[in-house]
C-alpha positions, 0 to 999 in steps of 0.5 A: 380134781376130787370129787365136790360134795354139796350139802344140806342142813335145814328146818324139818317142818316147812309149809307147803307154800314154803316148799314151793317158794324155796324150791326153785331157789335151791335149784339155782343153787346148786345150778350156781355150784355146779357152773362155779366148780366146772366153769375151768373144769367139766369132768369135776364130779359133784355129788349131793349130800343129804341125810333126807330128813323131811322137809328140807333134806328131802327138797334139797335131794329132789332138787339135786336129783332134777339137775342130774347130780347123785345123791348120797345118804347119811343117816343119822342112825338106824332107818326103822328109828329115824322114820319115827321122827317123820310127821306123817305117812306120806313123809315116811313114803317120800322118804323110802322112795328116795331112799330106795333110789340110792344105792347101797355104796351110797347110803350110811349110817353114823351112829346107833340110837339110844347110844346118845341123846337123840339132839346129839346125834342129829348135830352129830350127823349134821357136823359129819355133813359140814365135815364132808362138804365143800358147800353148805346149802342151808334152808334156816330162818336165820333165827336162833334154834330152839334146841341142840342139833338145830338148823342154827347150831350146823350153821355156826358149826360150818361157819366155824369150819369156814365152808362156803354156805349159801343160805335161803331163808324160807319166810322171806316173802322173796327168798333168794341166795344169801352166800356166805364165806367168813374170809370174804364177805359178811353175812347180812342179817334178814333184819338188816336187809332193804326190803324191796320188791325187785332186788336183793342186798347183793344188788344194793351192795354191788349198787353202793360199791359202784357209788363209790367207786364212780365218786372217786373217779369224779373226784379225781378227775376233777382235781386233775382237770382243775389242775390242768386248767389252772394251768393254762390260765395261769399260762395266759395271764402270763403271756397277756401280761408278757404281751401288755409289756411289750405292746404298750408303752406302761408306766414303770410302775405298771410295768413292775406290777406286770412283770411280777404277774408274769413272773408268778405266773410262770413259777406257779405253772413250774410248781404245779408241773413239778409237784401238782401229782397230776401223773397220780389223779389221772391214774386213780381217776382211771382206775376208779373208773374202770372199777366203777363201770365194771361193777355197773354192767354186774349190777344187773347180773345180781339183780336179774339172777344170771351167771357170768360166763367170763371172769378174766378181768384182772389184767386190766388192773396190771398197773394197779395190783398194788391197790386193795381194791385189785381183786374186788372185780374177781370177788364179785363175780364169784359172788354174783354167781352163788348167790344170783337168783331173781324171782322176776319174771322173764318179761319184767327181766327183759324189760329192765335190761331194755330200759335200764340197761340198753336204752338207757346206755343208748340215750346217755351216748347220744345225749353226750354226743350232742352235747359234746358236739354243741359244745365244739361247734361253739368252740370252733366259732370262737377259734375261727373268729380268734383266728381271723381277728389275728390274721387281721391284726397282722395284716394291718400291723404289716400294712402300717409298718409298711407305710412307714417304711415307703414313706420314709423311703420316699416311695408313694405306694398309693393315697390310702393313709387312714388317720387311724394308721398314725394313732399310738394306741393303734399300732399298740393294740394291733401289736398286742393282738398279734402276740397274745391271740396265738397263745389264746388258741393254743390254751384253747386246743390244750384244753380240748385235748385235754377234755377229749371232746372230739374222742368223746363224739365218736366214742359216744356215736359208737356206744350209742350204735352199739346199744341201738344194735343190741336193743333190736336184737332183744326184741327177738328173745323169748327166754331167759337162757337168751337174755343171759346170754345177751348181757354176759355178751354186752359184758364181754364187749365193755371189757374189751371196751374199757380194755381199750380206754384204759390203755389209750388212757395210760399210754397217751402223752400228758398234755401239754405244759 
């Protein structure tokens, strides 16, 4: 691959305290850059661009100079000329020490002075820095410029030029990395953004997103379960009224009512079979969800200013490429990892991935483990007590229908003849039972499958030792180097986790009908 340059447009006058805000900021640029280009590729080479302009030129080019990366000149023209432009002295110094480091198949000069007015020949300058880049690092207020050949106009110039820019603006109170690219995301103006003492709008837009992508998956999935739901109690009205009519001797008229229940019953269950698109929610719900918990665990990428090392995520979405929504994943993370820069300190960043992050996952799957757990104990006491009643119902109803028998053979079996044998509504209820209870638990074991209450417990067992595990391992890490390293960790391992879902999601059978 050819060689990737990185250039500089910025404000000249930029106040000490200015500098060292912004100065880290541009170095996590670059830093941005460079593991964006070499993440497939080591042996890219980057250069820096630079016509070293005091202020934000020349910060840009120690920057660049910190993290190892050349640096290349471009005058707008002659030295002896440009330097008169300088505030002061010890710019002019600053400048000649930089300058002087280049070599000189590193340095050149556009134009002559006097050949065009001055403002000319800086936008000139600033336009063959746009023209040579692959990436704009601009240091501007976002502010209209006050003059021809300004900061702004190189903005818009390379905005027209759709180049990939990442802006920071000095007089933010927390600069951070704004990246810009026309064919996929907006700008958002500084009068536009949530002001915020711990986040950038890159985290509130990934946060809004993942709202509405877990909205969705709700959505969806409550249609789909209500579906399913109807279903089997439609399922049961039917066989109760089925079980009505043979159980009990109806009136006709009763009898009719009863049938038409049954028959409605069951024509609505075809229908909802049939044309209910319960293959279509299942599907998007999902979908939506995976998107939704991807874009969950690169909140905190954006929010903590760390890179994601691993960007395979587009085959999970195989059976979804069709969707708009195919490259959203792929987009953000390129996203995160241009503009990612927090002015957190390591301890405040350590103790939002444990709260926020890992104690929070932790206590989520424990929580849903007992609830899920609760919930199932008091469903096998309800099925157990169904299950004994209809052993009971058959054993009378045999112990009934055998009396009869012996008695109308002649046989004595023994002297226990209860009164309630000889009772209609007995042998009716008995009989009723006996016929609509194995239906109720057959209802009953749908609907569990279908809620997947038992793969709920283990899966939350397993997530809430997992999130355990990794919040002890935390303890133990004292840089930021370490933390991205754990999170990009928890990242790869949901991957593979929802990777796992979404297959036993797709390749499961429906449930029952």
């Amino acid at each position: 691959m050819d060689t990737v340059v990185i250039g500089i447009t910025g404000h000249r006058l930029l106040s000490a305290e200015q500098k060292e805000k912004i100065k880290p900021v541009v170095i996590r640029a670059l830093q941005n850059i460079v593991f964006i280009i070499r993440e497939h590729d080591e042996s890219v080479p980057v250069i820096a661009l630079s016509p070293l302009a005091e202020g934000a030129d020349t910060l840009f080019a120690h920057a660049a100079r910190s993290i190892g990366l050349p640096l290349k000149v471009i005058l707008p023209f002659e030295r002896d000329e440009y330097l008169k432009d300088f505030s002061s002295g010890e710019a002019r110094h600053e400048f000649d020490r930089l300058y002087n480091e280049v070599g000189d198949e590193n340095r050149s000069v556009l134009n002559h002075a006097g050949d065009k007015e001055v403002n000319q020949l800086y936008m000139e300058v600033g336009q063959k820095i746009v023209n040579e880049s692959h990436y704009i690092i601009a240091i501007w207020n976002e502010k209209p410029g006050n003059g021809k050949g300004g900061t702004a106009d190189v903005v818009a110039y390379a905005m027209e030029k759709k180049k990939d820019i990442l802006i920071i603006n000095p007089e933010d109170e927390h600069p951070f990395i704004n990246y810009l690219n026309l064919d996929k995301f907006k700008h958002r103006g500084r009068d536009e953004i949530i002001e915020s003492l711990e986040t950038s709008h890159l985290t509130i837009d990934i946060n809004s997103k993942q709202e509405e992508y877990d909205a969705n998956a709700g959505k969806f999935n409550k249609k789909y379960r209500r579906l399913w739901t109807l279903g089997f109690v439609l399922g049961l009205v039917e066989v109760c009224a089925f079980s009505v009519i043979v159980s009990f001797h109806v009136h006709l008229a009763l009898h009719f009512w009863l049938a038409s229940i049954e028959f409605f019953s069951i024509v609505t269950i075809v229908m909802f079979v049939l044309f209910g698109n319960s293959t279509m929610l299942h599907k998007n719900y999902v979908h939506y969800r995976i998107i939704s918990e991807r874009l969950r665990i690169k909140r905190f990428f954006a929010e903590l200013g760390f890179r994601i090392y691993h960007t395979p995520v587009s085959p999970i979405y195989l059976s979804f490429n069709e969707k708009p929504e195919f490259n959203i994943l792929d987009n953000t993370i390129k996203l995160i990892n241009l503009s990612a820069y927090s002015y957190l300190p390591f301890e405040t960043k350590k103790q939002k991935l444990e709260q926020e992050l890992i104690i929070d996952q932790r206590d989520y799957h424990e929580y849903k483990k007992a609830k899920f757990e609760k919930r199932n104990r008091l469903y096998k006491k309800v099925r157990k007590f169904l299950f004994l009643l209809f052993i009971a119902a058959v054993t009378l109803h045999f112990a009934h229908v055998s009396n009869e028998y012996f008695v109308e053979m002649g046989i004595r079996v023994s002297d226990w003849d209860p009164p309630l044998f000889h009772s209609i509504v007995f042998e009716e209820v008995i009989l009723f039972l006996s016929i609509f209870i194995p239906a109720t638990i057959a209802a009953c074991e749908a609907l569990k499958y279908l809620y997947e209450w038992e793969k709920i417990i283990s899966l939350s067992a397993a997530m809430a030792g997992y999130f355990g595990e990794k919040s002890k391992k935390l303890k133990n890490i004292n840089s930021e180097s370490h933390l991205e390293e754990l999170l990009n960790a928890i990242n790869s391992d949901m991957l593979v986790e929802n990777l796992d879902w979404e297959k036993y999601m797709q390749d499961k059978s429906e449930v029952p009908t």
